[in-house]
C-alpha positions as CSV (number, residue, x, y, z in Angstrom):
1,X,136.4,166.1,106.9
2,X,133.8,164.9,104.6
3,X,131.2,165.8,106.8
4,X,131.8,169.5,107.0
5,X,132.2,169.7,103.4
6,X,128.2,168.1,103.0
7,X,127.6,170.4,105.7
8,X,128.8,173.5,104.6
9,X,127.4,172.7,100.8
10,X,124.1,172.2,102.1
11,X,124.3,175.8,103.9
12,X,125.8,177.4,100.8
13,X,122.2,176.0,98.8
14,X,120.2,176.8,102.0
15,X,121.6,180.3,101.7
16,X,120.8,180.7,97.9
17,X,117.7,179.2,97.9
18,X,116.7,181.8,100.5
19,X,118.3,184.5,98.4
20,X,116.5,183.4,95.8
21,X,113.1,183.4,97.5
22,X,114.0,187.2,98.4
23,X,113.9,188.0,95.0
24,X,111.2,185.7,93.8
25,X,113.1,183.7,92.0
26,X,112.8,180.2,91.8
27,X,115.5,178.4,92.9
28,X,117.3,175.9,90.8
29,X,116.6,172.2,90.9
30,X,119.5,171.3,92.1
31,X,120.0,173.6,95.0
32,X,116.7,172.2,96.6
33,X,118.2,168.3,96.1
34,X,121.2,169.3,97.9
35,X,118.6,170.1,100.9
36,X,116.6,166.8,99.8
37,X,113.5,168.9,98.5
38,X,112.4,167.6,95.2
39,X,111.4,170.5,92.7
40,X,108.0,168.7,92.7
41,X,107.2,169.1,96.3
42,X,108.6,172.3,96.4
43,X,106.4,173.8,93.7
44,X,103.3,172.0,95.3
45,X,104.7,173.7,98.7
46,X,105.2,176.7,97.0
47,X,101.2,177.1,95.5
48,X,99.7,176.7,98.8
């Protein structure tokens, strides 16, 4: 049971980081560590 909880967590942030990228918004910090994307890399991604 505990592994479709972490997997349906992960798809909730998947979702809302998407969302968010619609939109141009950044997504929050910890939304990308629930997918195991530092904000870091993701803003270095992000630039290029």
């Amino acid at each position: 049971m505990n592994i479709i909880r972490s997997a349906l967590r992960a798809l909730r942030a998947a979702v809302s980081v998407v969302s968010d990228l619609k939109q141009n918004n950044t997504p929050s910090e910890r939304e990308l560590r629930r997918l195991g994307i530092s904000k870091s890399d993701f803003e270095g991604a992000r630039l290029q």
